[in-house]
Residue frames as a rotation matrix with the C-alpha (Angstrom) as fourth column:
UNK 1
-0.942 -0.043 -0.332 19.85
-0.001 0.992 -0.126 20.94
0.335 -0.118 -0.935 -17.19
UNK 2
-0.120 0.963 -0.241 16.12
-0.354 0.186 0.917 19.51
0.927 0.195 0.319 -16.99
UNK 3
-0.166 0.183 0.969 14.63
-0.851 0.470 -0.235 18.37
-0.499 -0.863 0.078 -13.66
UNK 4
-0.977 0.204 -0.062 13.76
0.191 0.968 0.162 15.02
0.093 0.146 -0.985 -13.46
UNK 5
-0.024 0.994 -0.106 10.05
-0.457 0.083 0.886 13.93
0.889 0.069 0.452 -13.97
UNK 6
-0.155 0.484 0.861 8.26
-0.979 0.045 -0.201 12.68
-0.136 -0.874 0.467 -10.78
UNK 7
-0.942 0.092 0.322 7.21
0.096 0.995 -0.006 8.97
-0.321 0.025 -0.947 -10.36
UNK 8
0.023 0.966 -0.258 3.77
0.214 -0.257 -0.943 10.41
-0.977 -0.033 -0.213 -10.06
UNK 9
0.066 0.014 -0.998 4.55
-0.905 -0.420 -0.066 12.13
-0.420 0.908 -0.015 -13.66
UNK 10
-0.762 -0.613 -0.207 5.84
-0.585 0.515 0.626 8.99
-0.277 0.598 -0.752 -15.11
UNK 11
-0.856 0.364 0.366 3.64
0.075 0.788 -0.611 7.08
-0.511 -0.495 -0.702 -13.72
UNK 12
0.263 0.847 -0.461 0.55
0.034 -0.486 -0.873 8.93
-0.964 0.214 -0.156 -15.14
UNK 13
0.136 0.087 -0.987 1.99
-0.742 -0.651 -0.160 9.15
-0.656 0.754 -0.024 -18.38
UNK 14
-0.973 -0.081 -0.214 2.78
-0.150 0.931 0.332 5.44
0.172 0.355 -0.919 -19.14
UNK 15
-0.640 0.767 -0.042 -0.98
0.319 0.215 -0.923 5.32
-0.699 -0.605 -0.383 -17.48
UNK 16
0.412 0.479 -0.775 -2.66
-0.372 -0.688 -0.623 7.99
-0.832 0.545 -0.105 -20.10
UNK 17
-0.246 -0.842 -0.479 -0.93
-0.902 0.018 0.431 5.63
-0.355 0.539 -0.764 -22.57
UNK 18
0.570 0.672 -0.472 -2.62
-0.709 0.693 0.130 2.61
0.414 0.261 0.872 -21.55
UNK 19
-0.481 -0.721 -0.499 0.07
-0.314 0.673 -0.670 1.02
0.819 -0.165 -0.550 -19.93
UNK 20
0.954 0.300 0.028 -1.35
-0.095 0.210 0.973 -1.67
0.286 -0.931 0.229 -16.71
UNK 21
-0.011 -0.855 0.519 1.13
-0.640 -0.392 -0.660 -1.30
0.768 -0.339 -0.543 -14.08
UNK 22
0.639 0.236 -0.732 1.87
0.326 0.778 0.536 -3.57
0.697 -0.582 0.420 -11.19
UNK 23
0.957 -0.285 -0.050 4.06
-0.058 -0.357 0.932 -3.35
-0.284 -0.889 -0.359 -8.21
UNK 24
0.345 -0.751 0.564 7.02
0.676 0.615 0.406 -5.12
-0.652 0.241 0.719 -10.00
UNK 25
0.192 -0.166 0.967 6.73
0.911 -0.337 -0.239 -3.14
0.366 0.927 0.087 -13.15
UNK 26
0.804 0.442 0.398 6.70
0.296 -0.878 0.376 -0.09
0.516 -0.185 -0.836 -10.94
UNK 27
0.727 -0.671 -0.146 9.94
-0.080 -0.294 0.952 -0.69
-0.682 -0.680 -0.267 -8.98
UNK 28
0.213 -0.750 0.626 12.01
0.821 0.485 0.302 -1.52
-0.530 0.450 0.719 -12.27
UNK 29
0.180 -0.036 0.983 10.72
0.777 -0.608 -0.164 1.21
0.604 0.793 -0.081 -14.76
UNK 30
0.560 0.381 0.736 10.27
0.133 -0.918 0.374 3.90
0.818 -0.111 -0.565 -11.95
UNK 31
-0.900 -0.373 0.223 12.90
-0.160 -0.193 -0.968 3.19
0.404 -0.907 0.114 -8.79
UNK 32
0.003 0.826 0.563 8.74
-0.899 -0.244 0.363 2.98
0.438 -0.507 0.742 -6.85
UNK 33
-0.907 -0.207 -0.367 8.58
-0.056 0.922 -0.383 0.91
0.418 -0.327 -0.847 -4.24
UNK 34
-0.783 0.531 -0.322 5.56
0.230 -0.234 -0.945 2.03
-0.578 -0.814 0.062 -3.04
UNK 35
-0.840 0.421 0.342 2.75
0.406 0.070 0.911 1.87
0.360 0.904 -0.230 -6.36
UNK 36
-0.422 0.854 -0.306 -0.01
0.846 0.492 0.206 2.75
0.326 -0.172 -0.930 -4.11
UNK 37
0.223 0.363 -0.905 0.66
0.625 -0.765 -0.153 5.26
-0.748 -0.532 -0.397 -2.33
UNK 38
-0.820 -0.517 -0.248 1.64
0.275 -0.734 0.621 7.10
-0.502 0.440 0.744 -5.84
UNK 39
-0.631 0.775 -0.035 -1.93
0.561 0.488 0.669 5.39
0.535 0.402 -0.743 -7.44
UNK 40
0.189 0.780 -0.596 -3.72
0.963 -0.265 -0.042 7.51
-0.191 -0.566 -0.802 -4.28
UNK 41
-0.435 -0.100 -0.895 -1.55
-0.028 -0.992 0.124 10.97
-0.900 0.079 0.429 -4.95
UNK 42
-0.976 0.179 0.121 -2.92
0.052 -0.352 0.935 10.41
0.210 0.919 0.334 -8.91
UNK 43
-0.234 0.970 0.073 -6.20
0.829 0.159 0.535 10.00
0.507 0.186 -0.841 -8.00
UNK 44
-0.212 -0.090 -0.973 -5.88
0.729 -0.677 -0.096 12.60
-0.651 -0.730 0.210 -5.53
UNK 45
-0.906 -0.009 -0.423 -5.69
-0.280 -0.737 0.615 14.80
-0.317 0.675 0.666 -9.10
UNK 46
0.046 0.996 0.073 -8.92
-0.540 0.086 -0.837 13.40
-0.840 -0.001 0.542 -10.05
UNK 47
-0.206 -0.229 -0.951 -7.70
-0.962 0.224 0.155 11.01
0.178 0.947 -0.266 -12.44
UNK 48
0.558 0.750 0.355 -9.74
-0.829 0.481 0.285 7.95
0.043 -0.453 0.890 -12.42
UNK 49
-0.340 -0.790 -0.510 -7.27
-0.858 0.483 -0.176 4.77
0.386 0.377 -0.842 -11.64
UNK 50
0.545 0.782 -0.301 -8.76
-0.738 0.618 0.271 1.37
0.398 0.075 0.914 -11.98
UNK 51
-0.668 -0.744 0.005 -7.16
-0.737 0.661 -0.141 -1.61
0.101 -0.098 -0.990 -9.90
UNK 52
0.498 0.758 -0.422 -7.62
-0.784 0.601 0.155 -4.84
0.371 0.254 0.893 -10.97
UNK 53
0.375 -0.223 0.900 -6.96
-0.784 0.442 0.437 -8.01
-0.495 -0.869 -0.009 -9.35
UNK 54
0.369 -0.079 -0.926 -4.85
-0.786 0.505 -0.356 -10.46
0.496 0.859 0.124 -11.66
UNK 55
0.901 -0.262 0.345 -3.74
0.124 0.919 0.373 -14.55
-0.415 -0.294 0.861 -10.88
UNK 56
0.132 -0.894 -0.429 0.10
-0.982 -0.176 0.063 -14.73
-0.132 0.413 -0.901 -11.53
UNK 57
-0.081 0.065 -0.995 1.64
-0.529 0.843 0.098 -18.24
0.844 0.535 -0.034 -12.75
UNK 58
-0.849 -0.347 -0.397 2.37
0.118 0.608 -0.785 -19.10
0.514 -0.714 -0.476 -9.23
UNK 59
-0.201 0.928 -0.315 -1.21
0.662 0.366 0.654 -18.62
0.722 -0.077 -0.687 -8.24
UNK 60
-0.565 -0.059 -0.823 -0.84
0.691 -0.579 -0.433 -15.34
-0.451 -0.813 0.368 -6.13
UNK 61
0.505 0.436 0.745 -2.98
0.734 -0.672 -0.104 -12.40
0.455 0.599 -0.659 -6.92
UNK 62
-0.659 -0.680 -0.322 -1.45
0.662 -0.727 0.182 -8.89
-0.358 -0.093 0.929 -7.40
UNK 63
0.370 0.799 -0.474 -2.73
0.567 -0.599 -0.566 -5.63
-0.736 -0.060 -0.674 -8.01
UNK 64
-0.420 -0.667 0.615 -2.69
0.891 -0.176 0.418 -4.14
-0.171 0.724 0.668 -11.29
UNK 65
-0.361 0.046 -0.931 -3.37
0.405 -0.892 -0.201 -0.60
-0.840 -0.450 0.303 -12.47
UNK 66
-0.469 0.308 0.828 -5.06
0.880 0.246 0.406 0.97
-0.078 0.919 -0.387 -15.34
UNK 67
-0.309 0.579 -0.755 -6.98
-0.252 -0.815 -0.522 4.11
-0.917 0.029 0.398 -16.40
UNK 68
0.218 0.791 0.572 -10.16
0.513 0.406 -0.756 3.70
-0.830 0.458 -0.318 -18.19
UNK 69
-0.494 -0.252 0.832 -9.80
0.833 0.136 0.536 3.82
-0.248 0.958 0.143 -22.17
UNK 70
0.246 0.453 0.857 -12.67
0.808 -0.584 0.076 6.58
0.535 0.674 -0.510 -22.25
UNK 71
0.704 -0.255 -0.663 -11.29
0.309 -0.730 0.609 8.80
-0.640 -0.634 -0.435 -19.97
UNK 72
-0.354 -0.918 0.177 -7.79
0.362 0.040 0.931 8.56
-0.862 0.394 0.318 -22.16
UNK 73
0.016 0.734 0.679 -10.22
0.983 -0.137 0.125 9.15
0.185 0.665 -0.723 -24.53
UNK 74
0.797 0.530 0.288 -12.05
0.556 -0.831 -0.010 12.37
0.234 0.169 -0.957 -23.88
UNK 75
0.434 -0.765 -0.476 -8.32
0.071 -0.498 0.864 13.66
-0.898 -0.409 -0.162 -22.18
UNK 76
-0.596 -0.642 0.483 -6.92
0.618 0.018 0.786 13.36
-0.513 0.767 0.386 -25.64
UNK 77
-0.137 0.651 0.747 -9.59
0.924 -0.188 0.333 15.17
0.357 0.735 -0.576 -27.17
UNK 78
0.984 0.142 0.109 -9.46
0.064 -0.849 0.524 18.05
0.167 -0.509 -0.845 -24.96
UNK 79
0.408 -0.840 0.358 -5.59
-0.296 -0.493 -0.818 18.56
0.863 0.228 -0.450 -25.46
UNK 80
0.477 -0.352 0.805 -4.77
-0.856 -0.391 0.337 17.11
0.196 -0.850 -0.489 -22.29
UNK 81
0.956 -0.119 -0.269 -2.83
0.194 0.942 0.273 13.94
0.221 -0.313 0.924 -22.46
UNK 82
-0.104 -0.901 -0.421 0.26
0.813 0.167 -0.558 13.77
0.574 -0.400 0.715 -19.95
UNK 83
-0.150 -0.336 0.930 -1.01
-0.323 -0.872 -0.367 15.92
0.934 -0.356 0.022 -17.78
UNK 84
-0.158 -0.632 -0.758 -0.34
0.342 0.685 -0.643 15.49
0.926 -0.361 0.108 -14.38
């Protein structure tokens, strides 16, 4: 039997995908109640994670996540995508 993957793993790899992430999306797909403090251990790896402020319908603003396209970029090109 396989360990489980890490939130941090998941997380990064739906990231290195292109996926933007929010708090919400983070506590459904991943059990994470906590998006940030997983958003500081990736960066901690040196993996550059962009948050952007978005307007929801009800007129609150949330924090979304992202990792820059060239970065996903040059990580794919150097054999490294999903690492972690």
């Amino acid at each position: 039997m396989s360990k489980p993957k890490s939130q941090n793993h998941r997380i990064t790899a739906d990231l290195m995908r292109g996926h933007k992430i929010t708090a919400l999306d983070a506590m459904t797909s991943y059990g994470c109640m906590r998006l940030a403090s997983r958003i500081a251990d990736i960066r901690a790896t040196g993996i550059p994670v962009i948050m952007e402020l978005i307007q929801t319908s009800t007129g609150k603003h949330i924090a979304r996540y992202h990792i820059p396209i060239d970065y996903r970029r040059a990580m794919r090109q150097a054999g490294k995508v999903g690492m972690a």
